[in-house]
C-alpha positions as CSV (number, residue, x, y, z in Angstrom):
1,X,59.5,-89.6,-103.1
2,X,58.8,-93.4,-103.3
3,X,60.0,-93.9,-99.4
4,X,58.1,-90.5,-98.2
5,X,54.5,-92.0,-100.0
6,X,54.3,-94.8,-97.3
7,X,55.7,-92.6,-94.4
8,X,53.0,-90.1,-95.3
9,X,50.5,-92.9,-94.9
10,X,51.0,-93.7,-92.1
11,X,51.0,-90.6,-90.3
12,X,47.5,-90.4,-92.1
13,X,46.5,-93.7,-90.7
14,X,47.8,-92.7,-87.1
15,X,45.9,-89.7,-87.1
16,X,42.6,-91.6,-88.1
17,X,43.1,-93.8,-85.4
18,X,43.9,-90.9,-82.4
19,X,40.7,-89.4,-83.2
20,X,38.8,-92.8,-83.5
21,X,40.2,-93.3,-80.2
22,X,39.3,-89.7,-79.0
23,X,36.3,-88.5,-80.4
24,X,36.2,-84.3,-80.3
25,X,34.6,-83.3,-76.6
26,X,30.8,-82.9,-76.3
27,X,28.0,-82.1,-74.1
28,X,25.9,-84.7,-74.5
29,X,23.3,-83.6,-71.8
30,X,22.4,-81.0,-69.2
31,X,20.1,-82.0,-66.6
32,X,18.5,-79.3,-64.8
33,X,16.1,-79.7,-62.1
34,X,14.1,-77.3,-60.0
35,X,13.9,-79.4,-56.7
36,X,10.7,-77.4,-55.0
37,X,9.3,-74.2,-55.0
38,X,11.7,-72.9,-51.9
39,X,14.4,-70.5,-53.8
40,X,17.7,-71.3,-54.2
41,X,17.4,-74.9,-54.4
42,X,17.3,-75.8,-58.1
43,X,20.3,-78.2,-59.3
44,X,22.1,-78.4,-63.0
45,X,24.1,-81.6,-63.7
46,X,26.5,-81.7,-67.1
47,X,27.0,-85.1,-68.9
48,X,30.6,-84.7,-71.5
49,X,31.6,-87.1,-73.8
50,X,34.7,-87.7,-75.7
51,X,37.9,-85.0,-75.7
52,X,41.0,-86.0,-73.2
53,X,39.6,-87.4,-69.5
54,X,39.3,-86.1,-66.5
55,X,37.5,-82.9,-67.5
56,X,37.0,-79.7,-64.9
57,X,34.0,-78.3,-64.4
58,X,33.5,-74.5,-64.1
59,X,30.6,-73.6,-63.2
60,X,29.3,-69.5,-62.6
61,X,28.5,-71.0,-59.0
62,X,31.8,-70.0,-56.8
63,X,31.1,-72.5,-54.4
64,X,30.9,-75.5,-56.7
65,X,34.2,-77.5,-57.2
66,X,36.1,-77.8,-60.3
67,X,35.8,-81.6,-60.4
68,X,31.7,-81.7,-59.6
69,X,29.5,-82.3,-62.6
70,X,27.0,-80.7,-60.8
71,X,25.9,-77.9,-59.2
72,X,23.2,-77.5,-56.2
73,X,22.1,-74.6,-54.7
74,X,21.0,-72.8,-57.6
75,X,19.0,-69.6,-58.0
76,X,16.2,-70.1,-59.9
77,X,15.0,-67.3,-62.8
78,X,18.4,-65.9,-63.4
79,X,21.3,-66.9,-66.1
80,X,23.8,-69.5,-65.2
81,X,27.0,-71.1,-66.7
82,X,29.5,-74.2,-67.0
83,X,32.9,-74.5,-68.8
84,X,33.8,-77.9,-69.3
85,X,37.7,-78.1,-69.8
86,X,39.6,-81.5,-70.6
87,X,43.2,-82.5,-69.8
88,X,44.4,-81.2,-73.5
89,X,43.0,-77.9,-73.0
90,X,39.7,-77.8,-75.2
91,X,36.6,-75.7,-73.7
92,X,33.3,-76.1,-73.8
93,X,30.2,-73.7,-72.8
94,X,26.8,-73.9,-71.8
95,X,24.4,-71.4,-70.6
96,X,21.5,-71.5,-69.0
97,X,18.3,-71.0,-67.1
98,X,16.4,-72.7,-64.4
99,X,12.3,-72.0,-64.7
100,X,10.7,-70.1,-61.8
101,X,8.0,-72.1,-60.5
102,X,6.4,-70.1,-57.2
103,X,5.5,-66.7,-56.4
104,X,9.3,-67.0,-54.4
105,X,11.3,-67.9,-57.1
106,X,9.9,-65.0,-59.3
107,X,10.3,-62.6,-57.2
108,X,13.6,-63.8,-55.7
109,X,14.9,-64.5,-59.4
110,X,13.5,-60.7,-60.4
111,X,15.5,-59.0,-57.4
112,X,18.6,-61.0,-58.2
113,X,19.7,-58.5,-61.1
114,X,18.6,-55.5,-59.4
115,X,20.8,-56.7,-56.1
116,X,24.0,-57.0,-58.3
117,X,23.4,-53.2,-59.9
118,X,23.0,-51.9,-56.3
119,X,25.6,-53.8,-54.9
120,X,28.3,-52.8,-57.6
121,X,27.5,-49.0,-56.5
122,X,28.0,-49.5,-53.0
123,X,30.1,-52.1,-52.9
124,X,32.8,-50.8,-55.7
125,X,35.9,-50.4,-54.3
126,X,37.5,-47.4,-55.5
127,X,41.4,-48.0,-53.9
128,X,41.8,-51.5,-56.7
129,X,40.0,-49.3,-59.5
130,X,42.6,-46.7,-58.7
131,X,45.0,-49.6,-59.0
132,X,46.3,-49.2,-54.8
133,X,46.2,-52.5,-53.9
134,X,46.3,-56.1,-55.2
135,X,42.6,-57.8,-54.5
136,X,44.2,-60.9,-54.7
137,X,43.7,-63.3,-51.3
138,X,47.1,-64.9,-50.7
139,X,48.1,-68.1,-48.5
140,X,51.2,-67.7,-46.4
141,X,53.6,-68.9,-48.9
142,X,52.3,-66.4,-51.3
143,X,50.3,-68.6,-53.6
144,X,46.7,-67.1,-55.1
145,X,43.2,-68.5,-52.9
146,X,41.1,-69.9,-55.2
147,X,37.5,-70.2,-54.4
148,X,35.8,-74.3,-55.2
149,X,34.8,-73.2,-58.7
150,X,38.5,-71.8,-59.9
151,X,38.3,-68.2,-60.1
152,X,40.1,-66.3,-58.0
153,X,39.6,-64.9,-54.2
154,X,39.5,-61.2,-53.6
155,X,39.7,-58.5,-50.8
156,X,36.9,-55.7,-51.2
157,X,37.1,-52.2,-49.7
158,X,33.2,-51.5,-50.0
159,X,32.7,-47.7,-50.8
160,X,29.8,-47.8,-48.5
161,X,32.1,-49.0,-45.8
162,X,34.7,-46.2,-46.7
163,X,31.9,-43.7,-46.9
164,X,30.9,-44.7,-43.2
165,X,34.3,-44.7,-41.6
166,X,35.1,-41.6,-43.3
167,X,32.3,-39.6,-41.7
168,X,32.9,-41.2,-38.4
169,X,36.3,-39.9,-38.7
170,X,35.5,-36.5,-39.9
171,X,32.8,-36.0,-37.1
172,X,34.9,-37.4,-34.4
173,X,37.4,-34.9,-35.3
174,X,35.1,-32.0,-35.8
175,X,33.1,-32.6,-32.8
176,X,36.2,-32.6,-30.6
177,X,36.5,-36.4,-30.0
178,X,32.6,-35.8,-27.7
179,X,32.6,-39.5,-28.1
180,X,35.7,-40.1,-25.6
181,X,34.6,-37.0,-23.4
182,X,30.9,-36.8,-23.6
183,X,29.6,-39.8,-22.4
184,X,28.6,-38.7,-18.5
185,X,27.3,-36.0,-19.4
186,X,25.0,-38.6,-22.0
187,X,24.5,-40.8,-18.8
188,X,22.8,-38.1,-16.5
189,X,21.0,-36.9,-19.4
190,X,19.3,-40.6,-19.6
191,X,18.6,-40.8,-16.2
192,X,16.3,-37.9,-16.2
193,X,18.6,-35.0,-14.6
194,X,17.7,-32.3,-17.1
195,X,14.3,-33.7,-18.0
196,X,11.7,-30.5,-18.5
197,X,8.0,-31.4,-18.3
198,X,7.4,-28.5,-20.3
199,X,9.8,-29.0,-23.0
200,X,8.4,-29.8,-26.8
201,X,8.4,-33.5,-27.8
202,X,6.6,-36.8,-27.2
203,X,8.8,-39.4,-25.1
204,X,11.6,-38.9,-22.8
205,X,15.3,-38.9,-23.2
206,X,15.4,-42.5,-21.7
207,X,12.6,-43.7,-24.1
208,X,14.4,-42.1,-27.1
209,X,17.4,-43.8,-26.7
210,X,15.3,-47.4,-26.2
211,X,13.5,-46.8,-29.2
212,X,16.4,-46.3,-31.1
213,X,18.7,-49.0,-29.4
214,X,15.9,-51.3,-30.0
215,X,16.3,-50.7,-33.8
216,X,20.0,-51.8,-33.8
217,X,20.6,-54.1,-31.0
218,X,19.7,-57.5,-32.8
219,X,20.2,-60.0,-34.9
220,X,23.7,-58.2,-36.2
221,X,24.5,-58.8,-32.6
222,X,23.9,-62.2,-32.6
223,X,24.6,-63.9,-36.1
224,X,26.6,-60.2,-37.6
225,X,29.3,-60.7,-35.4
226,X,29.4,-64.4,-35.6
227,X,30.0,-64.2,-39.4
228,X,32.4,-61.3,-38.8
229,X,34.9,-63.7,-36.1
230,X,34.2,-66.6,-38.7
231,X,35.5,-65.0,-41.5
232,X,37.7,-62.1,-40.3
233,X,39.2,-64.5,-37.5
234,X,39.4,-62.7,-33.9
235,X,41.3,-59.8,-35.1
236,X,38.0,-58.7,-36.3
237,X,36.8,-57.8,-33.1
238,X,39.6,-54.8,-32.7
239,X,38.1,-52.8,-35.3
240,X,34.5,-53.5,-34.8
241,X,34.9,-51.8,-31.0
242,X,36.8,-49.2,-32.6
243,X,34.2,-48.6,-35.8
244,X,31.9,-48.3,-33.0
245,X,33.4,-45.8,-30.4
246,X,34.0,-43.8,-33.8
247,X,30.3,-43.8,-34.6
248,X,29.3,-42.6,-31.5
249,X,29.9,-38.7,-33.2
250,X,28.2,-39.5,-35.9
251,X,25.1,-40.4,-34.0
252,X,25.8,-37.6,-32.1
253,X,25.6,-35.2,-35.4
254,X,22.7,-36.6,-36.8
255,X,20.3,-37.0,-33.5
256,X,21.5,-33.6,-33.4
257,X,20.0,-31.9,-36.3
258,X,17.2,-34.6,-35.9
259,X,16.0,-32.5,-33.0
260,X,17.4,-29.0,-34.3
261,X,15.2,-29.5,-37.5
262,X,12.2,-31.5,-36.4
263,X,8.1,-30.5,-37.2
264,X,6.1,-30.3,-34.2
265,X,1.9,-30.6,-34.8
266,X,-0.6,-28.4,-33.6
267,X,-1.3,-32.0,-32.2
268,X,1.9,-32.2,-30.4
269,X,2.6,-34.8,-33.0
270,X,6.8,-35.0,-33.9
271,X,8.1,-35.4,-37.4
272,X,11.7,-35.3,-37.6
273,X,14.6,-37.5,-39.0
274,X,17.3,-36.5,-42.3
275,X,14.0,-36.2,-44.5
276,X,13.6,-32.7,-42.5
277,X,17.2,-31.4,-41.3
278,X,18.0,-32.5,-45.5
279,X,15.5,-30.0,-46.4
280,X,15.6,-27.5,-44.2
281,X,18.8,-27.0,-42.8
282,X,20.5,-27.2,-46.4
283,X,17.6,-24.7,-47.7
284,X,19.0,-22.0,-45.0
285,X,22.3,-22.3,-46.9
286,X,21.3,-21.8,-50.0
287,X,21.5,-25.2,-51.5
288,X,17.5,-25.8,-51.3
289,X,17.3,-28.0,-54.3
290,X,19.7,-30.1,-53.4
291,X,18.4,-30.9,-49.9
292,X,14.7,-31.6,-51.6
293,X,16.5,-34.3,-53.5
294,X,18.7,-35.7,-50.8
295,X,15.3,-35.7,-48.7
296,X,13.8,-37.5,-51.2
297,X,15.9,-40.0,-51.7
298,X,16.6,-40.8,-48.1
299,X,12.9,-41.2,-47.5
300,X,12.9,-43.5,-50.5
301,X,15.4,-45.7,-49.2
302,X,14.3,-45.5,-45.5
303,X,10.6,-46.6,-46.3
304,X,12.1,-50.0,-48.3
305,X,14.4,-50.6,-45.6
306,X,11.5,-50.5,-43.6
307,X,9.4,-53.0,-45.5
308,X,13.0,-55.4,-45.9
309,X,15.5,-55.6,-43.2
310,X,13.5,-53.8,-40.4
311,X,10.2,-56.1,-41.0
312,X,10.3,-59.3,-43.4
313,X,13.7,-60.3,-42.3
314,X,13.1,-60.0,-38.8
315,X,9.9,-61.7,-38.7
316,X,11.8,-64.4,-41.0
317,X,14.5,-65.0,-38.8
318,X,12.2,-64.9,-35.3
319,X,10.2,-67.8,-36.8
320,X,13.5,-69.6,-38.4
321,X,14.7,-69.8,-35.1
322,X,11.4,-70.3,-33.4
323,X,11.0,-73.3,-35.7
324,X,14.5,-74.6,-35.2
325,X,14.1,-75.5,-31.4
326,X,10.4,-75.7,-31.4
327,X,10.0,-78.3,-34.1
328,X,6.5,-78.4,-33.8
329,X,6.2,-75.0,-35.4
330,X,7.3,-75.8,-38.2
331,X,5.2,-75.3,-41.8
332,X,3.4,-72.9,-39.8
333,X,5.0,-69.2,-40.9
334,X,1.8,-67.5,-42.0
335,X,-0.1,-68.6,-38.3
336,X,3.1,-67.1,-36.8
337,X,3.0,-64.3,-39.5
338,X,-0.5,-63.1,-38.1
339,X,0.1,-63.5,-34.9
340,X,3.5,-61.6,-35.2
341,X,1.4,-59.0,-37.2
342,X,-1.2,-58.7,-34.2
343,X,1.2,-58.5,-31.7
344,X,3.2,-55.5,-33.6
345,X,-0.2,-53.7,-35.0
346,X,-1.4,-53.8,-31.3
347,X,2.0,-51.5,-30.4
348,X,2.2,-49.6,-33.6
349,X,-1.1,-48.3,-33.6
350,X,-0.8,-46.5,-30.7
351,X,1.9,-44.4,-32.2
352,X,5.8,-43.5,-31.0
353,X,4.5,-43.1,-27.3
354,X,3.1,-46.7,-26.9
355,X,6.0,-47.8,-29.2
356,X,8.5,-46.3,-26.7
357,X,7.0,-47.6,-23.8
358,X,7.3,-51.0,-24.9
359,X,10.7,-50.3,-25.9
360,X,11.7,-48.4,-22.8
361,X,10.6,-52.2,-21.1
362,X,12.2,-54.9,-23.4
363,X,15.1,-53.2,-24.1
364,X,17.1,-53.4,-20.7
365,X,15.6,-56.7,-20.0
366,X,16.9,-58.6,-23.1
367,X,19.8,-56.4,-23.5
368,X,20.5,-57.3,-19.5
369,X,19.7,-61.3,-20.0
370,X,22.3,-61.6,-22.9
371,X,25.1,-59.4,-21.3
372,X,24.7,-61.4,-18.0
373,X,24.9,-64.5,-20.0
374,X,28.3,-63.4,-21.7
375,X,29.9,-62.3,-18.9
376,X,28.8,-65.8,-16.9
377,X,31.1,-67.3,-19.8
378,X,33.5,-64.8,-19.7
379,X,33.8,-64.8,-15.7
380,X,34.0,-69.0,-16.2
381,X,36.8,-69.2,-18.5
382,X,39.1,-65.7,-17.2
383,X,41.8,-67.6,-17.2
384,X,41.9,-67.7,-21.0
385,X,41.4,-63.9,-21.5
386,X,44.8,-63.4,-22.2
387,X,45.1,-65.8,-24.9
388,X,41.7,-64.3,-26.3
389,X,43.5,-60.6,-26.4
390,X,46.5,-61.9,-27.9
391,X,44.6,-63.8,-30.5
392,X,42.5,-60.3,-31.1
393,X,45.6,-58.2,-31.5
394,X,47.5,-60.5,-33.5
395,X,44.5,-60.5,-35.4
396,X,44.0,-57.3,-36.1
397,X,47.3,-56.5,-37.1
398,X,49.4,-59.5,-38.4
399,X,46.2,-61.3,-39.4
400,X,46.8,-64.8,-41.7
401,X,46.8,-64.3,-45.7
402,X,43.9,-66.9,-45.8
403,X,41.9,-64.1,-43.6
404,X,42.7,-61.3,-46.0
405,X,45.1,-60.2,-45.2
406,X,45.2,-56.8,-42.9
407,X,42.7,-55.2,-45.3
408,X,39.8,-58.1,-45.2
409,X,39.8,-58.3,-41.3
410,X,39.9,-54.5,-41.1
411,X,37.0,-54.5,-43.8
412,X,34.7,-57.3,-41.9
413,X,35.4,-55.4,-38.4
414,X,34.1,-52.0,-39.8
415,X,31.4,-53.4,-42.0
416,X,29.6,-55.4,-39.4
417,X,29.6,-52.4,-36.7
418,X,28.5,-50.4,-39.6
419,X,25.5,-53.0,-40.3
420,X,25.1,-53.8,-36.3
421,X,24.8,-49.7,-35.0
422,X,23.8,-47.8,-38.2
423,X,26.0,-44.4,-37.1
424,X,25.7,-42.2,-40.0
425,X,22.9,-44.2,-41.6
426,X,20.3,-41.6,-39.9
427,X,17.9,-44.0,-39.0
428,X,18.1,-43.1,-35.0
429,X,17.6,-39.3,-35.8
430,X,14.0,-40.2,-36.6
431,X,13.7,-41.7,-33.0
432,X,15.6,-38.8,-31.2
433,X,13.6,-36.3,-32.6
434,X,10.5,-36.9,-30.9
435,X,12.6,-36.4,-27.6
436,X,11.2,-33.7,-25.2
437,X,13.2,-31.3,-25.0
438,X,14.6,-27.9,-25.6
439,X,18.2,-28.2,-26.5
440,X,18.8,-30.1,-29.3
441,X,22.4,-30.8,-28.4
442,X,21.4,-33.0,-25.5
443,X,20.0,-35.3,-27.2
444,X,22.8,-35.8,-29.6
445,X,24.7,-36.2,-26.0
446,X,22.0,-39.2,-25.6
447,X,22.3,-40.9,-28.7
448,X,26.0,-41.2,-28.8
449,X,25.6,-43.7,-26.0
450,X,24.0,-46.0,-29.0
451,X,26.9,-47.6,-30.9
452,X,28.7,-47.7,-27.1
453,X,25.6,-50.2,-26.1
454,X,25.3,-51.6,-29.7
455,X,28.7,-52.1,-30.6
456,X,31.3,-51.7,-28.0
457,X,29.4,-53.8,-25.2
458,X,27.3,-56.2,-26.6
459,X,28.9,-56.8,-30.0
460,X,32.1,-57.1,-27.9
461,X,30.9,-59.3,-25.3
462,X,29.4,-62.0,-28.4
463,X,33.2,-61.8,-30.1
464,X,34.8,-62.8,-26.5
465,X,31.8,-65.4,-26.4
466,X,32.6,-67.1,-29.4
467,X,36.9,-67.2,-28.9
468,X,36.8,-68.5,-25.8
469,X,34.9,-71.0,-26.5
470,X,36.5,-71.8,-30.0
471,X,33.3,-71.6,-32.2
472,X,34.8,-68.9,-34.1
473,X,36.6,-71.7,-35.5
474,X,33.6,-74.0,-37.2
475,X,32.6,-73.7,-40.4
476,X,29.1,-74.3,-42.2
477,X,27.1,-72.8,-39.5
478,X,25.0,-69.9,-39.8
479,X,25.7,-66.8,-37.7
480,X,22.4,-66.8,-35.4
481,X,23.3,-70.9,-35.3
482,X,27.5,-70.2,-34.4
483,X,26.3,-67.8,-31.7
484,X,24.1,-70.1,-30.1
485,X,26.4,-73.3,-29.8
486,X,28.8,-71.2,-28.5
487,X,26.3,-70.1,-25.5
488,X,24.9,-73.5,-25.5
489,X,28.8,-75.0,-24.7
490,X,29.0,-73.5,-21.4
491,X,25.1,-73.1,-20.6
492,X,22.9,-76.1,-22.1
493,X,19.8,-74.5,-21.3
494,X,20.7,-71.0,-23.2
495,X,19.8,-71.4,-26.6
496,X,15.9,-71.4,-25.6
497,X,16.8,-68.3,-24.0
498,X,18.5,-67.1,-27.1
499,X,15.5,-67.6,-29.1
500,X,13.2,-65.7,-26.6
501,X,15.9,-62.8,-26.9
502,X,15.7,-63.3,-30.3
503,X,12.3,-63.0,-31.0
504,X,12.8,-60.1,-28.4
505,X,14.7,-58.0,-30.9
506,X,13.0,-58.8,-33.8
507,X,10.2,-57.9,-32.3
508,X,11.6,-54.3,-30.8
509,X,13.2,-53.5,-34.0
510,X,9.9,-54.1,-36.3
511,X,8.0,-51.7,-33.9
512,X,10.7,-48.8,-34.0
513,X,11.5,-49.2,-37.9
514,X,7.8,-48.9,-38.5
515,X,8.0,-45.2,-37.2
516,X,10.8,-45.2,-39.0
517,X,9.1,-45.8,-41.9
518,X,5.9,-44.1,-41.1
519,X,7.6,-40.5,-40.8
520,X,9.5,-41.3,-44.3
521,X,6.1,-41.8,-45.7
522,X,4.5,-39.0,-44.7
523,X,7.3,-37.2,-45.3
524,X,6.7,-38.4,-48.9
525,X,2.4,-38.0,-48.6
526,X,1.6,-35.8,-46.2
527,X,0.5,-37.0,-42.4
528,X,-3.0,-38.1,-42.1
529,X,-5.2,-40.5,-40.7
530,X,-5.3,-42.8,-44.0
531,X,-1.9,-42.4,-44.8
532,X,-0.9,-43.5,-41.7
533,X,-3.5,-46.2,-41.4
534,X,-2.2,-47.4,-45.3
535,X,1.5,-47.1,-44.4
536,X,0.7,-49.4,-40.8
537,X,-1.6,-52.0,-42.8
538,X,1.0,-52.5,-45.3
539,X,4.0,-53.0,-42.4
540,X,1.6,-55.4,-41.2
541,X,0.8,-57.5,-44.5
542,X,5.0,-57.6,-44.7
543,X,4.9,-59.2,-41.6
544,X,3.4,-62.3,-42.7
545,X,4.9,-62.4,-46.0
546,X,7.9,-62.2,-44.2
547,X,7.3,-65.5,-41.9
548,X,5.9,-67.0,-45.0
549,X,8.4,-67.4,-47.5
550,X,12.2,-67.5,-47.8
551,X,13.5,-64.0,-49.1
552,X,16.5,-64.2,-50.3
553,X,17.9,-61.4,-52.7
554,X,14.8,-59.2,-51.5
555,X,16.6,-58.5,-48.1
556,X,20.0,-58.4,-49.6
557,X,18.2,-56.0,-51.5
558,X,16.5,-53.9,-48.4
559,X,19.9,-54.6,-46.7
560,X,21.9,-52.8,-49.0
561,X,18.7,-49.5,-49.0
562,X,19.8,-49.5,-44.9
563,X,23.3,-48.8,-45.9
564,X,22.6,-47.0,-48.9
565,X,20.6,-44.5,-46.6
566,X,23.8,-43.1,-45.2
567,X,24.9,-41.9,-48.4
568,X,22.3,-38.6,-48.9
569,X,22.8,-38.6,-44.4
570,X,26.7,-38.0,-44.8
571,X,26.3,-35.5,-47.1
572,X,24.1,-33.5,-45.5
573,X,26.1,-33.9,-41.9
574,X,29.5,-32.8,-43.9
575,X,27.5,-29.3,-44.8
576,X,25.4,-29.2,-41.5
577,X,28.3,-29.9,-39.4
578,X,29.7,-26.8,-39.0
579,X,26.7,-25.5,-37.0
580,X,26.0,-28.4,-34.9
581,X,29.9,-27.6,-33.8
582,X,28.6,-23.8,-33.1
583,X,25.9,-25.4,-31.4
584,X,27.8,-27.9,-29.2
585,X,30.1,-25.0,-28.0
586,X,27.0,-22.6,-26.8
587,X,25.5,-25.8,-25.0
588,X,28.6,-27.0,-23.3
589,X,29.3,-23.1,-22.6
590,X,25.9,-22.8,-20.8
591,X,26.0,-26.3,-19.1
592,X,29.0,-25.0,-17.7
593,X,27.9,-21.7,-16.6
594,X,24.6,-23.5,-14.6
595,X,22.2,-22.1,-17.3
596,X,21.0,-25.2,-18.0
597,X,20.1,-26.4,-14.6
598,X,19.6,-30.2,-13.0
599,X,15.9,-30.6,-12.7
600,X,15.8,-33.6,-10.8
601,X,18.4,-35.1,-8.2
């Protein structure tokens, strides 16, 4: 007992002394600062003391690193967190909240919940809930991706994405593959061969399918692909032409109906779209209530997505990149705002006619400028087309782990066409319903030449763009910026020109998704003069708000209504689609037996 009294001591003594020399782990201080009143800029900086050096930081951020005791980049008016762990294992929290300090930050902080609600509806993956996959991102020799702040990398099969392929599929099928068969007939329908100057409607086939292409051929063009081939590597590009060449029947269903169910005016004055063929066409099979609320909803979402990613983003990014080569420009978003706003009120006003004969005029040309400048550096590096394929098939079907694996490039392929053409999403419907004409079938024929132009061609001709010239490759860059240093590689003078096409399209597409969101609204509070008038003022006000301020979750947010538009659309096409079938067969029987004649040569 004597010998274990001294031995017990100094065990005692030791263990006095360990924690003299490490004192239990602390957070002595957490700095945070809110740099401006731009969003997304605030920055949080942790100061430990004590526990077992080094310490890791984990921080709610997934692009801050493990070993940073700070964090930049930071959303202000929303939650945040950091874990400090040492080298023996003990944890540490802290949680908190950076102050909002502008109008910005309030509102870009108040849309930051609401973005994560929406997006874990139409983002949920239902194959890993049903346990069909691992989500896990795996390196070539097997071993777990982590992202910078430690948690771990995952694959995601959007619903909304599954939802979209799915009808694509379904209509394809059901329509008799029209989209590998139809398409001359589609072409002489465009150049005026069966036009009737009596027929119902406002604008002609050719003006239909501008307004509409003008809508979609953009900015997912330019920077969506980009981020696609960045991300998804080349192999990308395989499924985005064939996500597109799939959507052609389902533009062809819903431009379809668009017509079939459309409101003509005592004043000649179109109203058409999924708000009506939802409605109507569901009423005459007995499932009335339902289509009231599938209206309703789509109109809903079709009026914000008006507002968001078919106004204040594309007045934001016109004057980002404006700004960027134009340096002079810059702090000057609300002059640009106004005159943006002047330039679009000037078209709008005047109603779908003036918008389509605008459209009908900048559409070819900026389509024609950009194609002709993708094939120049196609034509001037041929030799390495080969390479390019191989790199695209390879891609698409033994694509690296670090990718994603088969499923991720497969997802980022389909995802981006679905954001880039919008088959399914009903948006063109609106457009092709004010088409003159008296068989609504042809101008589903018409619109199914959309996601060809959208998708297949331009989106296509981008992809080949950035692999031959290897800026599929760079990291950091934005998409709009990727797209434009690949251009500017082989012509130095084209990224002026890409801004002029640029401000093109976002020009184009604000003027066609205000009538989208005009007939949504007065599908919602009756046509008149002062609706009309309210609905066009407000467009207009978004305009400069949009050129204004940085935007943040608010167009994540009116990016996900676009997408989440297609989701009442499908439904209704999956009941409707049996009679657009019966209806496809009379027209194709007719066209065949000269009953619908060739009015012009």
């Amino acid at each position: 007992m004597r010998k274990a009294i001294p031995l017990l001591s100094f065990l005692f003594l030791s263990l006095l002394n360990l924690q003299a020399q490490n004192p239990p782990l602390v957070i002595e201080d957490l700095k945070i600062d809110n740099v401006s009143n731009q969003i997304n800029d605030a920055t949080a900086e942790i100061d430990v003391k004590g526990g077992t050096p080094p310490y890791r930081y984990y921080w709610s951020k997934t692009s801050t690193d493990t070993n940073a005791s700070k964090s930049n980049g930071l959303t202000e008016g929303i939650s945040h967190s950091v874990t400090v762990r040492d080298a023996a294992g003990t944890e540490l929290s802290r949680e908190f909240e950076v102050e909002s300090e502008s109008v910005a930050e309030t509102f870009n902080g108040t849309f930051k919940p609401i973005v994560d609600v929406f997006a874990s509806v139409i983002f949920w993956d239902p194959f890993y809930a049903m346990g069909m996959y691992d989500n896990k991102v795996y390196t070539d020799d097997g071993q777990v991706v982590k992202n910078p702040n430690g948690t771990v990398r995952t694959n995601q099969i959007p619903f909304i994405v599954i939802w979209l392929i799915f009808g694509a599929l379904f209509f394809t099928i059901r329509m008799g593959f029209i989209n590998f068969w139809g398409w001359r007939h589609s072409i002489a329908l465009v150049r005026g061969k069966f036009d009737e100057d009596d027929a119902p409607g406002e604008v002609t086939h050719f003006q239909a399918l501008a307004t509409a292409v003008s809508a979609t051929v953009g900015l997912g063009n330019i920077a969506g692909v980009a981020v696609a081939i960045s991300v998804g590597g080349p192999g990308a590009t395989f499924w985005l032409v064939l996500a597109g060449l799939l959507g052609m029947a389902s533009k062809f269903t819903e431009c379809t109906l668009g017509v079939k169910y459309r409101d003509i005016g005592a004043d000649g004055v179109v109203e058409g779209g999924p708000m009506r063929y939802l409605r109507k066409g569901l009423a005459a099979r007995n499932m009335g209530g339902l289509g009231k609320v599938l209206a309703v909803v789509f109109a809903i979402l079709a009026i914000g997505a008006s507002f968001g990613g078919g106004n204040m983003f594309q007045a934001n990014q016109a004057y980002e990149q404006l700004s960027s080569q134009f340096p002079m420009l810059q702090g000057m978003g609300p002059y640009f705002g106004v005159f943006l706003a002047v330039l679009v009120g000037v078209v709008i006003l005047g109603g779908i006619q003036s918008i389509a004969k605008v459209t009908e005029k900048i559409v070819p040309f900026m389509a024609g400028l950009y194609v002709l400048a993708a094939l120049i550096i196609v034509f001037k590096n041929i030799g390495n087309v080969g390479h390019a394929f191989t790199l695209i098939i390879d891609g698409a079907f033994a694509p690296s782990a670090m990718l994603g694996g088969f499923i991720g490039v497969l997802v980022q392929g389909f995802r981006r066409a679905a954001f880039s053409n919008e088959a399914g999403v009903g948006s063109a419907a609106i457009a092709h319903s004010a088409a003159k004409t008296k068989h609504p079938v042809s101008e589903g024929f018409v619109a199914l030449l959309e996601p060809f132009i959208d998708t297949v061609v331009v989106c296509t001709l981008t992809a080949l763009v950035l692999i031959f010239t290897g800026f599929y490759q760079d990291d950091g860059m934005g998409g709009a910026q990727l797209t434009s240093q690949a251009f500017g590689s082989v012509i130095s003078w084209f990224p002026y020109v890409l801004v002029l096409a640029i401000f093109l399209f976002a020009f184009s597409t604000m003027i066609s998704w205000s009538y989208y969101g005009l007939r949504a609204w007065t599908f919602l509070f009756g046509r008149s003069k002062v609706t009309e008038i309210v609905y066009k003022l407000i467009f207009l006000v978004f305009i400069v708000i949009g050129s204004s301020v940085s935007l943040g979750a608010v167009l994540d947010f009116s990016d996900m209504m676009i997408l989440a538009m297609a989701l009442p659309n499908i439904i209704g096409l999956l009941l409707l689609s049996g009679e657009v079938r019966s209806d496809l067969k009379s027209y194709w029987k007719k066209f065949k037996n000269g009953e619908i004649l060739e009015t012009k040569k």
